[in-house]
N, C-alpha and C positions, 0 to 999 in steps of 0.2 A: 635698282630694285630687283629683287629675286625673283624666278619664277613658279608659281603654285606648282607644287608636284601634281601630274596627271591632266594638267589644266589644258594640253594640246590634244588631248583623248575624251575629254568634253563631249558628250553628244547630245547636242539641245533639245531634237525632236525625240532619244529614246525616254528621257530625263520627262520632257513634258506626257509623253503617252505613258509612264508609268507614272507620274502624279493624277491625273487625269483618271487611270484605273483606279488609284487609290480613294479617290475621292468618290467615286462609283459606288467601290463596294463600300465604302461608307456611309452613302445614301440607301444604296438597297439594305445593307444590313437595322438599317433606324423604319426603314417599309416593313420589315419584315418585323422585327421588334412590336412596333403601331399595329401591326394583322394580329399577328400574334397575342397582344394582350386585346384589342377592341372583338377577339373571335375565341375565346379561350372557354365560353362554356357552350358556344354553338353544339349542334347536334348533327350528325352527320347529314342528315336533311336536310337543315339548313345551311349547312357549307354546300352541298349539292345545287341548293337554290342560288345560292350565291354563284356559284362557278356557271350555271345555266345564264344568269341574269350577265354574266361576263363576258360569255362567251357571246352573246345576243350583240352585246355592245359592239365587238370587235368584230362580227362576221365568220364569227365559228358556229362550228358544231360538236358537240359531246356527243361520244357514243351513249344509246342506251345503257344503262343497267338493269338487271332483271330483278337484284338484289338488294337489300345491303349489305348483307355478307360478301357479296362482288365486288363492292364499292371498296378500292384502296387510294384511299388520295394520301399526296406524301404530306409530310410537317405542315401545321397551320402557315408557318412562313414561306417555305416556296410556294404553296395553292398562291398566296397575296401575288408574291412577282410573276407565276405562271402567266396569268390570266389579266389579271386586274390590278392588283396593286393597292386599292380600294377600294369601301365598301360604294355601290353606285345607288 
């Protein structure tokens, strides 16, 4: 029997932590997907409250805002993985 070219350069653990990533961001990108359309006509208030109601969960704190003109939250999808992930 022949040997598989490369087959003694094998690296099992780099092989499994880069499958492992993959499957990650394949989960957060279907999180962010799910935020993104169940939050698509929210209002910046209401994302507010939402990220409030998140940050409560987890033991955070949100600076005030004075505004909403101050108020810049990034893409509906990263707000979902920042904080929460879902709606609670």
């Amino acid at each position: 029997m022949g040997k598989v070219a490369g087959a003694q350069n094998f690296d099992g653990k780099n092989w499994h932590e880069q499958h492992i990533a993959k499957r990650t961001r394949a989960a957060l990108d279907e999180q962010d997907r799910a935020f993104a359309e169940r939050h698509a006509g929210d209002t910046l208030a209401e994302l507010a409250c939402y990220l409030r109601r998140c940050a409560e969960h987890w033991g955070r704190s949100l600076p005030h805002v004075r505004s909403s003109a101050e108020a810049t939250l990034p893409s509906g999808s990263a707000v979902g993985r920042t904080l929460c992930g879902r709606r609670t």
